[in-house]
C-alpha positions as CSV (number, residue, x, y, z in Angstrom):
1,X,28.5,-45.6,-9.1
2,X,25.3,-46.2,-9.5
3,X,22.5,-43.3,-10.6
4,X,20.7,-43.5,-7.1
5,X,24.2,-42.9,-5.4
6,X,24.9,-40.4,-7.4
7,X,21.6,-38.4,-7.1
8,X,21.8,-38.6,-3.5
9,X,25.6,-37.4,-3.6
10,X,23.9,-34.0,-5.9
11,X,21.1,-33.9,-3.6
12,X,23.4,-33.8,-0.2
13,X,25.8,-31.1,-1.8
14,X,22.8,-28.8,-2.7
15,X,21.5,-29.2,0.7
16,X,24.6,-28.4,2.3
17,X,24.8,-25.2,-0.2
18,X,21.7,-24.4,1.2
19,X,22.4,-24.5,4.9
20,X,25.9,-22.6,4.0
21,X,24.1,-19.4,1.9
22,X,21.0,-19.7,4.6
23,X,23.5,-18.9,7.8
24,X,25.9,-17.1,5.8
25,X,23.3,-14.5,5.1
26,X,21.3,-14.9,8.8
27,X,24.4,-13.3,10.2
28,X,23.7,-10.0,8.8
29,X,20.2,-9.9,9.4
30,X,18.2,-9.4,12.3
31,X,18.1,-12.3,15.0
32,X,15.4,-15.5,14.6
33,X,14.9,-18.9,15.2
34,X,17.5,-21.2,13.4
35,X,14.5,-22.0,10.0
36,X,14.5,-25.7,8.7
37,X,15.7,-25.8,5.1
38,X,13.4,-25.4,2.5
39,X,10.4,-25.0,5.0
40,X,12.4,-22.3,7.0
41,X,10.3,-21.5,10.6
42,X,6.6,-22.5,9.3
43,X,6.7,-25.3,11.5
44,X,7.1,-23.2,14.7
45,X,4.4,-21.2,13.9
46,X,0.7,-21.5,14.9
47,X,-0.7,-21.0,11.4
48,X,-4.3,-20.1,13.2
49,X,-3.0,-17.4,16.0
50,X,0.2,-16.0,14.0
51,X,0.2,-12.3,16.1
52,X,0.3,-14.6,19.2
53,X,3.4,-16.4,17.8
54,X,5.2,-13.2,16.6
55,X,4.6,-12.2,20.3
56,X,6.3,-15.1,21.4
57,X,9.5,-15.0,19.1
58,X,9.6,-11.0,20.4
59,X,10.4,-12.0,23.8
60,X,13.3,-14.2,23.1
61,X,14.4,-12.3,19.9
62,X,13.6,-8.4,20.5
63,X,11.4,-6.3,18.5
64,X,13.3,-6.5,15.3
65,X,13.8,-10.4,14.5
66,X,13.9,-12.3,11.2
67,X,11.6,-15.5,10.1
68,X,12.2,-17.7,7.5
69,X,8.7,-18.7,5.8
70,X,9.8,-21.1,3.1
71,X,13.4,-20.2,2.1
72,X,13.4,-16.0,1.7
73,X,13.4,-14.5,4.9
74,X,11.5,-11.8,6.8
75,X,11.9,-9.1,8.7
76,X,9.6,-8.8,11.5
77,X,8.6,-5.4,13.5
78,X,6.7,-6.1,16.9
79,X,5.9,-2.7,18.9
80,X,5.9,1.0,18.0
81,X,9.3,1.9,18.5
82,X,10.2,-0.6,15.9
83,X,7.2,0.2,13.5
84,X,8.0,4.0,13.8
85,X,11.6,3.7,13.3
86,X,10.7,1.8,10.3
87,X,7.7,3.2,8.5
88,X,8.2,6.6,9.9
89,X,11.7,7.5,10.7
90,X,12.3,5.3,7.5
91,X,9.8,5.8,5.6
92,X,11.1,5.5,2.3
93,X,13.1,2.7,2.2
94,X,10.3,0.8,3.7
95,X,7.5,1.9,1.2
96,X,7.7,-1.2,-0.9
97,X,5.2,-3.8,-1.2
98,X,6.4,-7.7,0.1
99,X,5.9,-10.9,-1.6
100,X,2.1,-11.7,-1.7
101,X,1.7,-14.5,-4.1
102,X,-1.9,-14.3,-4.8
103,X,-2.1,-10.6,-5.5
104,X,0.8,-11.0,-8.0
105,X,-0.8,-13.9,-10.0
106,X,-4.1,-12.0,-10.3
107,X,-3.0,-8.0,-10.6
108,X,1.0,-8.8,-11.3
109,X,1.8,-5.4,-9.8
110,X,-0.6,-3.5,-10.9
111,X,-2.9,-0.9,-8.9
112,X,-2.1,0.8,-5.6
113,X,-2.1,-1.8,-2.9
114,X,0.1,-4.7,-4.2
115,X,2.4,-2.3,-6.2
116,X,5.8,-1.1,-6.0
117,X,8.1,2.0,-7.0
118,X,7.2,3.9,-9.2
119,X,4.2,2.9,-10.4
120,X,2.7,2.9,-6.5
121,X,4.4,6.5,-6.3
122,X,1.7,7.4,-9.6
123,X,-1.1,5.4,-9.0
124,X,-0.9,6.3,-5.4
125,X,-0.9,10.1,-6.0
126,X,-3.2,10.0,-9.2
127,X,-6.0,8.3,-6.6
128,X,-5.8,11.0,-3.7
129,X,-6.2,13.6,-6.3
130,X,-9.2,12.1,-8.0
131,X,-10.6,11.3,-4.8
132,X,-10.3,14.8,-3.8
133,X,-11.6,16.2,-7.3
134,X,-14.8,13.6,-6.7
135,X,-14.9,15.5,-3.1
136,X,-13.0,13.8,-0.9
137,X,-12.6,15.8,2.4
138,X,-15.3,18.8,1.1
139,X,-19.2,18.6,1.9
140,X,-20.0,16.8,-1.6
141,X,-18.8,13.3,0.2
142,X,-20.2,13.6,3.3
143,X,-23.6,14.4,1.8
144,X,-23.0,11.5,-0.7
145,X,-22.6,9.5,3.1
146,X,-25.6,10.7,5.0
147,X,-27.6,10.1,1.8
148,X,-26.3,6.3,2.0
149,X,-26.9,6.3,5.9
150,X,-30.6,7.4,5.8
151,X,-30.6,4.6,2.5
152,X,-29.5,2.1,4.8
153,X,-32.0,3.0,8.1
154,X,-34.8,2.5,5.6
155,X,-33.1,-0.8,4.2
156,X,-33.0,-1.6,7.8
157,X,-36.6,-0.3,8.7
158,X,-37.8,-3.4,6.3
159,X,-36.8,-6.0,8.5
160,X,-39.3,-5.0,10.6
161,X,-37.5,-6.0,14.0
162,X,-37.2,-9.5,13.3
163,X,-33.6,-11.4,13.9
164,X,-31.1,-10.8,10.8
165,X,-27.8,-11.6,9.7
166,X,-26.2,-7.9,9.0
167,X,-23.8,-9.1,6.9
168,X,-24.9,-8.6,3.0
169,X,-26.7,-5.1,3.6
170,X,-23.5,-3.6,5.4
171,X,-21.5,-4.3,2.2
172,X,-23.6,-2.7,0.3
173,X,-23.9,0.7,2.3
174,X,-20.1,1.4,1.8
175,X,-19.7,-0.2,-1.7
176,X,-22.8,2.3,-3.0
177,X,-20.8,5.4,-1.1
178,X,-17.8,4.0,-3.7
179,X,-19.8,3.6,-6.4
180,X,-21.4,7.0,-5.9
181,X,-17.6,8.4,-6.5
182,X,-16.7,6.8,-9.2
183,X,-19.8,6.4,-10.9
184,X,-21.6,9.1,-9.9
185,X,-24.5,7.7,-9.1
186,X,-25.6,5.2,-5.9
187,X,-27.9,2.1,-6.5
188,X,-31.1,0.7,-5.1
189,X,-29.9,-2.2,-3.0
190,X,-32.4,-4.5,-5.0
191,X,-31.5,-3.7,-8.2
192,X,-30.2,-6.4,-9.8
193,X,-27.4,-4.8,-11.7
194,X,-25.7,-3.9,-8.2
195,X,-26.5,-7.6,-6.5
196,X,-24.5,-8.5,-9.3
197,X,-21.7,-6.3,-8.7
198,X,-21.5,-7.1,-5.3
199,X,-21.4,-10.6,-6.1
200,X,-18.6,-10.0,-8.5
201,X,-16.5,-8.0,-5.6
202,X,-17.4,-10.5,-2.8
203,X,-15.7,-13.2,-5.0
204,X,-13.0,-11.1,-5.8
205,X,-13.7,-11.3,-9.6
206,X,-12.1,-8.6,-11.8
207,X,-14.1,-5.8,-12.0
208,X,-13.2,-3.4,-15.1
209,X,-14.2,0.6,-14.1
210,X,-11.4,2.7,-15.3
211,X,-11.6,4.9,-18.2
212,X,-8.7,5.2,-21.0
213,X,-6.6,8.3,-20.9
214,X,-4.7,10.3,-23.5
215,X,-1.4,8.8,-21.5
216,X,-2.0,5.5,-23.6
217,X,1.1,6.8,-26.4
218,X,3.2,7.2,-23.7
219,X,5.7,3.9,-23.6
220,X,6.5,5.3,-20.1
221,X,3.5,6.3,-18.8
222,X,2.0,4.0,-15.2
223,X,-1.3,5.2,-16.2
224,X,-2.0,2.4,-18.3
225,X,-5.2,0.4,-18.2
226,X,-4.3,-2.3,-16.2
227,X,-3.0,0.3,-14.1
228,X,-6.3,1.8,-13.7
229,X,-8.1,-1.1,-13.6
230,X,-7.0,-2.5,-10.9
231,X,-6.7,1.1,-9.1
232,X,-10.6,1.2,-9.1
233,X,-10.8,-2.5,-8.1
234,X,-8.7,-1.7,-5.3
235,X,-10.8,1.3,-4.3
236,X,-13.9,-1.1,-4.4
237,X,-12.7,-4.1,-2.5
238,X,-10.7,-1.9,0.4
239,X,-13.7,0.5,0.9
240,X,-15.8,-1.7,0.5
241,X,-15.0,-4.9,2.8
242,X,-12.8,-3.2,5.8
243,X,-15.6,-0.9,6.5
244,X,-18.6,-3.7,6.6
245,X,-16.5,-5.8,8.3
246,X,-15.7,-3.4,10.6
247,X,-19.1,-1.8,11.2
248,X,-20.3,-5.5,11.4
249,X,-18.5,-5.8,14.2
250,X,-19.5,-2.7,16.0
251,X,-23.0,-4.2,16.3
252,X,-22.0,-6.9,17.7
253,X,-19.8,-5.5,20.6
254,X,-22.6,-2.7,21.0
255,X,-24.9,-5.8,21.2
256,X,-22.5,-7.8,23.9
257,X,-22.4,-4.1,26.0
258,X,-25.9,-2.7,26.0
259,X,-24.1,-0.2,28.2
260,X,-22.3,1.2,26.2
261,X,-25.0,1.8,23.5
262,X,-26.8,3.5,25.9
263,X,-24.3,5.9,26.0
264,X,-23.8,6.3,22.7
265,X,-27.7,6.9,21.8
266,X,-27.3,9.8,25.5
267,X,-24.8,11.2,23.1
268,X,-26.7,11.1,19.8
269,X,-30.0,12.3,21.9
270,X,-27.6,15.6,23.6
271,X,-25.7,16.5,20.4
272,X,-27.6,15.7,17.4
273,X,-31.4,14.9,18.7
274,X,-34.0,12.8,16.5
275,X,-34.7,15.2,13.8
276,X,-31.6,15.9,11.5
277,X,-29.1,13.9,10.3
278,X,-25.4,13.4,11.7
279,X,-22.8,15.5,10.4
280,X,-19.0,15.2,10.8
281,X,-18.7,18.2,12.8
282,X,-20.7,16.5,15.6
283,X,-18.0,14.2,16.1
284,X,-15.8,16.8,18.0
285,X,-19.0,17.3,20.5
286,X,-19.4,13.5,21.2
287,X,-16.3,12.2,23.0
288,X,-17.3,8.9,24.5
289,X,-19.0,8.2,20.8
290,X,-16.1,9.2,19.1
291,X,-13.8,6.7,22.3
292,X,-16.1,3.6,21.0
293,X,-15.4,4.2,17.5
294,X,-11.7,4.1,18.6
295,X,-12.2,1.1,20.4
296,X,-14.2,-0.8,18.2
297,X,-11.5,-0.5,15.6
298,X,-8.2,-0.9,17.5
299,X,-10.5,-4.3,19.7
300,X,-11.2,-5.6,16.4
301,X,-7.6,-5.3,14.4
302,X,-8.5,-6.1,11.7
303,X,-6.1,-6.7,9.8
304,X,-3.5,-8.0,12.5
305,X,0.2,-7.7,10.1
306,X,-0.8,-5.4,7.8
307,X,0.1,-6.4,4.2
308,X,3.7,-7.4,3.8
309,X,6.2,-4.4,3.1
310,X,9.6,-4.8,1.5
311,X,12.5,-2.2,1.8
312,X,13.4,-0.8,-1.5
313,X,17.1,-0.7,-1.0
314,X,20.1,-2.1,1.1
315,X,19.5,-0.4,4.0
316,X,21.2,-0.8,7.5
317,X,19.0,-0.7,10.7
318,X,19.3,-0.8,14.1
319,X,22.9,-2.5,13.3
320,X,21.6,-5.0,11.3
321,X,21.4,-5.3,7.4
322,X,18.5,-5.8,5.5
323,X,18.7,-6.2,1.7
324,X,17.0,-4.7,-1.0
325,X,13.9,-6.1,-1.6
326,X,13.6,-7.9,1.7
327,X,10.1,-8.6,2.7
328,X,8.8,-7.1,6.0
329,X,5.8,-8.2,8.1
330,X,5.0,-5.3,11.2
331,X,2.6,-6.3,13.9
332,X,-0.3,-4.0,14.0
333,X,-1.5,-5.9,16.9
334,X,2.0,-5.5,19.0
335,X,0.6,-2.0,19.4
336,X,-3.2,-2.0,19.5
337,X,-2.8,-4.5,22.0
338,X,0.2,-2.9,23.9
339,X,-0.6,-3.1,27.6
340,X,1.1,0.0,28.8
341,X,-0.8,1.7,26.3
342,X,-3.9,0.0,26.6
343,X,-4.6,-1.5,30.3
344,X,-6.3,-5.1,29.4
345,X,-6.0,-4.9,25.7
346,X,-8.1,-7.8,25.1
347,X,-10.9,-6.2,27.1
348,X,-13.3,-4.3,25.3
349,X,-13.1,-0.2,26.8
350,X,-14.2,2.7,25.3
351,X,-11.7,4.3,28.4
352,X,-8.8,3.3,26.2
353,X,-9.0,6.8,24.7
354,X,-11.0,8.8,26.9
355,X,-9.0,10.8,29.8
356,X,-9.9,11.6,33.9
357,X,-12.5,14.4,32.4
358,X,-14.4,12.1,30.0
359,X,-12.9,14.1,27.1
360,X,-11.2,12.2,23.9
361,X,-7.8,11.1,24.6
362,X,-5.4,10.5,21.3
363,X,-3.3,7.9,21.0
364,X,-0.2,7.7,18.4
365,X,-0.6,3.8,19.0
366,X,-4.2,4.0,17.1
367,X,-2.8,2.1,14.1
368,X,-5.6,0.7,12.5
369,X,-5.3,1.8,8.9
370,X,-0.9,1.2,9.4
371,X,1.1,4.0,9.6
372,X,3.7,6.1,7.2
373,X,3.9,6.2,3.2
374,X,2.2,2.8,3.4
375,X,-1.0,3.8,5.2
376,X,-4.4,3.3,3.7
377,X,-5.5,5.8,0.9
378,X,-9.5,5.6,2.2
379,X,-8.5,6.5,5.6
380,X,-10.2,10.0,6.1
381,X,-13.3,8.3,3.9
382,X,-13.4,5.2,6.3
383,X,-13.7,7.3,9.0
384,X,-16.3,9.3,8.3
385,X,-18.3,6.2,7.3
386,X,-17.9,4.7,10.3
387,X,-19.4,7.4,11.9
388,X,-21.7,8.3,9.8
389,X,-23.5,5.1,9.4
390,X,-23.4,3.8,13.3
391,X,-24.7,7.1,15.0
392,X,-27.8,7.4,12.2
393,X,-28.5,3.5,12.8
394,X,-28.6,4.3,16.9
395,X,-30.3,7.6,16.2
396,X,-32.9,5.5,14.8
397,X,-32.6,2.1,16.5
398,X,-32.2,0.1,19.5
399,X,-30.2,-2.6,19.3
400,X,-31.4,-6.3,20.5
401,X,-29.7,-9.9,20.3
402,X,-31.9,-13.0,20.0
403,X,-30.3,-14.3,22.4
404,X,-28.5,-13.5,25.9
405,X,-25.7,-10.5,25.4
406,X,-24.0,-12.4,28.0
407,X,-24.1,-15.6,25.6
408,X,-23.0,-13.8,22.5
409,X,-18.9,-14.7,21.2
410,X,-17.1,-11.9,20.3
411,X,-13.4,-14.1,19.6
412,X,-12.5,-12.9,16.3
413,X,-12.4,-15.5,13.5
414,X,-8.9,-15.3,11.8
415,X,-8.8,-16.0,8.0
416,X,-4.7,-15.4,8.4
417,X,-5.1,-12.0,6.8
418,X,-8.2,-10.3,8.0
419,X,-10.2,-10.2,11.9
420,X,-13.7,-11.6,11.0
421,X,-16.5,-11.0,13.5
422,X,-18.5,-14.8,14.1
423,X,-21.8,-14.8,12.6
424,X,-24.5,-13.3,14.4
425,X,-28.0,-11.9,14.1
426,X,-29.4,-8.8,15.6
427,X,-32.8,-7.0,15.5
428,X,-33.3,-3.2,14.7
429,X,-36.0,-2.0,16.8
430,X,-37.2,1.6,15.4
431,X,-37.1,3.7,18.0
């Protein structure tokens, strides 16, 4: 028998081992389409519009189905019923963190969005406290915020009306509302020190912020300084780039409906006037303000699965069992985008969340920042950054395109991670 024989006879039993473990284990899982070996279902996917395929398998497969993306497979959730079952009524054993290559090359664990167990349980908890010690959810951090919002106005002032690209001074509003936190202490946007940091974080370079503590003789102890590190990176590059991106593309759907602007600025002009700042309190006066912000973040999506989850034990659901460890993909955009919920979900409309009166209507399908042990940290932060910094830019501004509204693309560019408004450039016209 000749050696190429022979390793084709080794190769042909291995692939038949495959096939046998891959369907032997498919029959406990959730249903799917039958994956190739090695390569699993990436072939039936369209790599470039993935929540459109997940919507696709969900109609022949149910809400709960499995995918195989290379050999491992993954559970997917499509809809709320599924995502609250899992992340809500389940909370626990859904709270780990799935397989996400990159992130465990560069921070191998470490930090609070890419980690696990129990160091996510203590890095997780140690960050709300410090954030509330820094004044998180007191007056401290929302004058911290106005002080950045009247920073950025005058930022803004210096373009003097002409046509700009938003893009780099919008990063820095929210990165300088971090660094104010941490730091204790906000930076000219020209200083040179701070174009550098931002350069740093918009490459996704390690950034090293955290402190040693007195933990470090503790064997045990997750507050160790990679730990912390990458805590504070995490802080920086989620409150940092969501909330630019985001805000980034509230211009530009305020730009493509000039009436709705207008109704915003009626708003701003009623409640808060032209002569003090915004406050968070206003935001319960201001319904159709606070609808758009609603809107604007559920239209965008932006980030469309979430970040993977895994479950962090054998667990048996919905009749189906998912081992420990299993990674888990939910579709944020199954239910930002569900059409009961949302009448033409792909249409912008800030009547998504307002009811017959014109008063704010909730919505437990405003899933934005995820949902259960899993959702975002920064999300009482992001929120009143997002308000913060768009009602003092239309208290101060009007808002033009350079070139038709009607022209202007809204079609979010997909990175296969994160939403990304197209490029555009707007003018600030002081009012």
């Amino acid at each position: 028998m000749t050696l190429g024989v022979l390793l084709g006879l080794v190769l042909s039993c291995l692939f038949l081992l495959s096939l046998w473990r891959q369907n032997s284990e498919r029959r406990k899982l959730p249903p799917g389409p039958t994956p190739l070996p090695i390569i699993g279902n990436i072939l039936q996917m369209d790599l470039k519009d993935i929540s459109k395929s997940l919507k696709n398998f969900s109609k022949v497969y149910g809400s709960v189905f499995t995918l195989y993306l290379g050999r491992k497979p993954t559970v997917v959730l499509h809809g709320y019923k599924a995502l609250k079952e899992a992340f809500i009524d389940n909370g626990d054993e859904f709270a780990g963190r799935g397989n996400f290559p990159m992130a465990e090359k560069i921070g191998k664990g470490h930090g609070i969005v890419f980690s696990s167990g129990k160091t996510w349980k203590e890095m997780r908890r140690f960050s709300l406290m410090t954030l509330r010690n820094f004044g998180m959810g007191k007056r401290s951090i929302e004058d911290r915020v106005q002080e950045e919002a009247r920073c950025l106005v005058e930022e803004l002032r210096k373009s003097n009306g002409s046509p700009c690209d938003p893009t780099f001074i919008l990063g820095c509003a929210p990165c300088n509302v971090i660094c104010s936190i941490i730091f204790q202490n906000r930076f000219d946007y020209n200083d040179q020190e701070f174009l550098n940091f931002m350069n740093v974080l918009n490459e996704n370079v390690e950034i090293l912020s955290s402190p040693w503590m007195q933990e470090k003789n503790n064997p045990k102890t997750e507050f160790t300084h990679e730990n912390l590190f990458f805590s504070a990176a995490d802080l920086f590059s989620a409150g940092t780039e969501t909330t630019s991106t985001t805000l980034r593309y509230s211009l530009l759907l305020l730009l493509k409906h000039p009436e709705v602007t207008a109704k915003v600025q009626k708003e701003i002009d009623h409640v808060i006037g032209r002569h003090r700042s915004p406050c968070t309190e206003d935001r319960s006066h201001m319904p159709y303000t606070d609808a758009v912000l609603h809107e604007v973040q559920r239209f965008v999506d932006l980030l469309p699965n979430s970040l993977p989850h895994a479950v962090t034990c054998d667990i048996k659901f919905r009749n189906y069992f998912i081992p420990k460890g299993t990674t888990v993909i939910a579709s944020l955009t199954s239910v930002l985008h569900d059409d009961k919920e949302f009448p033409n979900p792909e249409r912008f409309d800030p009547g998504h969340f307002l009811d017959e009166n014109g008063k704010f209507k909730k919505s437990d399908y405003f899933v934005p920042f995820s949902t259960g042990k899993r959702i975002c940290v920064g999300e009482g932060l992001a929120r009143m950054e997002l308000f913060l910094f768009l009602t003092t830019i239309l208290q101060s501004f009007n808002l033009r395109s350079p070139i038709d509204p009607k022209d202007l693309d809204i079609t979010p560019v997909n990175t296969g991670l994160v939403s990304l408004p197209p490029e555009f450039q707007i003018c600030f016209i002081p009012i």
